[in-house]
C-alpha positions as CSV (number, residue, x, y, z in Angstrom):
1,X,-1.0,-10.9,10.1
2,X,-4.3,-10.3,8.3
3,X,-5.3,-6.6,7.0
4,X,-8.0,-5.2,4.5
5,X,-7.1,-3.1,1.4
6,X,-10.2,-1.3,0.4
7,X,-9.8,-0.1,-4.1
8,X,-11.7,2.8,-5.3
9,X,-11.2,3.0,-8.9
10,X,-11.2,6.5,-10.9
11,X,-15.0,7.0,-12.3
12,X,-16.4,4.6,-9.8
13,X,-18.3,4.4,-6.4
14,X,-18.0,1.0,-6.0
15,X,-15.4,0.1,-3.3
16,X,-13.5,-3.4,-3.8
17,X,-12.2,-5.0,-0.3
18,X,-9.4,-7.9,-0.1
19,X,-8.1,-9.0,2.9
20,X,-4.3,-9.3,2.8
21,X,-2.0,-12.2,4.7
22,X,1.5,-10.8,5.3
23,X,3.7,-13.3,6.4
24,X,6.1,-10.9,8.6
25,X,6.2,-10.0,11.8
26,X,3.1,-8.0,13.6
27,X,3.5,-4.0,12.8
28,X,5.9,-3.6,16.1
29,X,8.0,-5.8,14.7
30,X,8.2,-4.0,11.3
31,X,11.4,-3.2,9.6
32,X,11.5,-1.2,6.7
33,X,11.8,-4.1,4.5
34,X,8.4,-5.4,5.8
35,X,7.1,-2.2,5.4
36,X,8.1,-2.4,1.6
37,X,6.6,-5.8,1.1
38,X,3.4,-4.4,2.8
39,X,3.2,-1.7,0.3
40,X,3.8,-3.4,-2.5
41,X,1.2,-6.0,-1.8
42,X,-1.1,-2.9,-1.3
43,X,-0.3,-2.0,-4.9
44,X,-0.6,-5.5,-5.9
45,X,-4.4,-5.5,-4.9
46,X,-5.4,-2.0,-6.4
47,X,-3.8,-3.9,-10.3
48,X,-5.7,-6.6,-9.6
49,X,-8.7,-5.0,-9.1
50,X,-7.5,-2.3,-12.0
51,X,-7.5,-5.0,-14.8
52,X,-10.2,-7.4,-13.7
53,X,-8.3,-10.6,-13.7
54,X,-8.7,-10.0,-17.6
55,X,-4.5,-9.5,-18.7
56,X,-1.2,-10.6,-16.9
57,X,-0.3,-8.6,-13.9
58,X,1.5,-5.9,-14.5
59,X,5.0,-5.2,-12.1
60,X,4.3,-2.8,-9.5
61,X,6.5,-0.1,-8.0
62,X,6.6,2.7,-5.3
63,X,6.5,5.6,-7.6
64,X,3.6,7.8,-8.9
65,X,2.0,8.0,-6.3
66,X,0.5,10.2,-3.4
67,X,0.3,8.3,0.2
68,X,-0.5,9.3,4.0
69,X,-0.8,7.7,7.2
70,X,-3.6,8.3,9.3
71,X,-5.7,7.3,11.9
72,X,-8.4,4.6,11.7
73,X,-9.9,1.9,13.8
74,X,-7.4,0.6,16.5
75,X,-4.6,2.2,15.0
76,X,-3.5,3.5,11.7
77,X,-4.0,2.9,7.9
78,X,-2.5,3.9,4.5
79,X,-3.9,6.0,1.8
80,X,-2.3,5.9,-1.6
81,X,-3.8,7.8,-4.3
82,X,-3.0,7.2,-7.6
83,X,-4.3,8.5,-11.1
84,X,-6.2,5.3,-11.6
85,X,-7.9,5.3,-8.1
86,X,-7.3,5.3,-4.5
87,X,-6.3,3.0,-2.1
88,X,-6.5,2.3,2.1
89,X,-5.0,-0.4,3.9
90,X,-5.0,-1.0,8.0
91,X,-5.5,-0.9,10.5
92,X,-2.1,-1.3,11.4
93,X,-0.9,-1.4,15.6
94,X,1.9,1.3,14.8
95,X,2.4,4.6,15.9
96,X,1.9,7.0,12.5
97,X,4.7,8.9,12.8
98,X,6.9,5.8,12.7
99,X,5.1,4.4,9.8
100,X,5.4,7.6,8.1
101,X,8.9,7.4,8.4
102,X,9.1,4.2,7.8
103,X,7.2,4.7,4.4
104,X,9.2,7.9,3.3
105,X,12.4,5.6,3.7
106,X,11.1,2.9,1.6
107,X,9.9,5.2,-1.1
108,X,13.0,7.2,-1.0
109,X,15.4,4.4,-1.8
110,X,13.1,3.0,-4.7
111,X,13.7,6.1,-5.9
112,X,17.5,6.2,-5.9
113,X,17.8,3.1,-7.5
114,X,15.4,3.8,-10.4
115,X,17.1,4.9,-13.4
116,X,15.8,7.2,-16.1
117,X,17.2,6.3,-19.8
């Protein structure tokens, strides 16, 4: 499945668009898994964008950031809002309270397993 991811960076107005390929299943089919892959491949998008092809890619997680499911086109999108910019990704063919859910999971258990030394 194809889907757009849309990059506003912090002291900009010039949105950046990249469409995404996700190998998984259609939404429907989503586990939370794919719904973790999804997000990080959002992320993925907004450091590319971020550092302009011009140092190595930094690792991405699911922490620091702000994120809501809402309505758009056909079905739903994600908004993730981060201190560098803000992101939105969809639509997605999912009901938004299941993504939501879905999405709290993910983040919750990358959560648990980070460790603070």
């Amino acid at each position: 499945m194809t889907f757009d991811v849309e990059v506003l960076l912090k002291g900009t107005d010039e949105v950046v668009t990249e469409t995404v390929t996700y190998a998984g299943p259609e939404p429907p089919g989503w586990t939370d898994s794919d719904v973790r892959e999804v997000m990080l491949s959002i992320l993925r998008v907004f450091d590319r964008v971020n550092r302009k092809e011009e140092a190595e890619p930094d690792e991405v997680s699911l922490r620091g950031l702000s994120w809501i499911v809402t309505a758009a086109g056909g079905g739903v999108a994600i908004a993730i809002e981060i201190p560098s910019g803000a992101i939105a990704a969809g639509p997605f063919d999912l009901a938004a309270d299941e993504l939501t859910q879905m999405i709290a999971r993910v983040i919750s258990s990358s959560l648990q397993g980070s460790a603070v030394h």
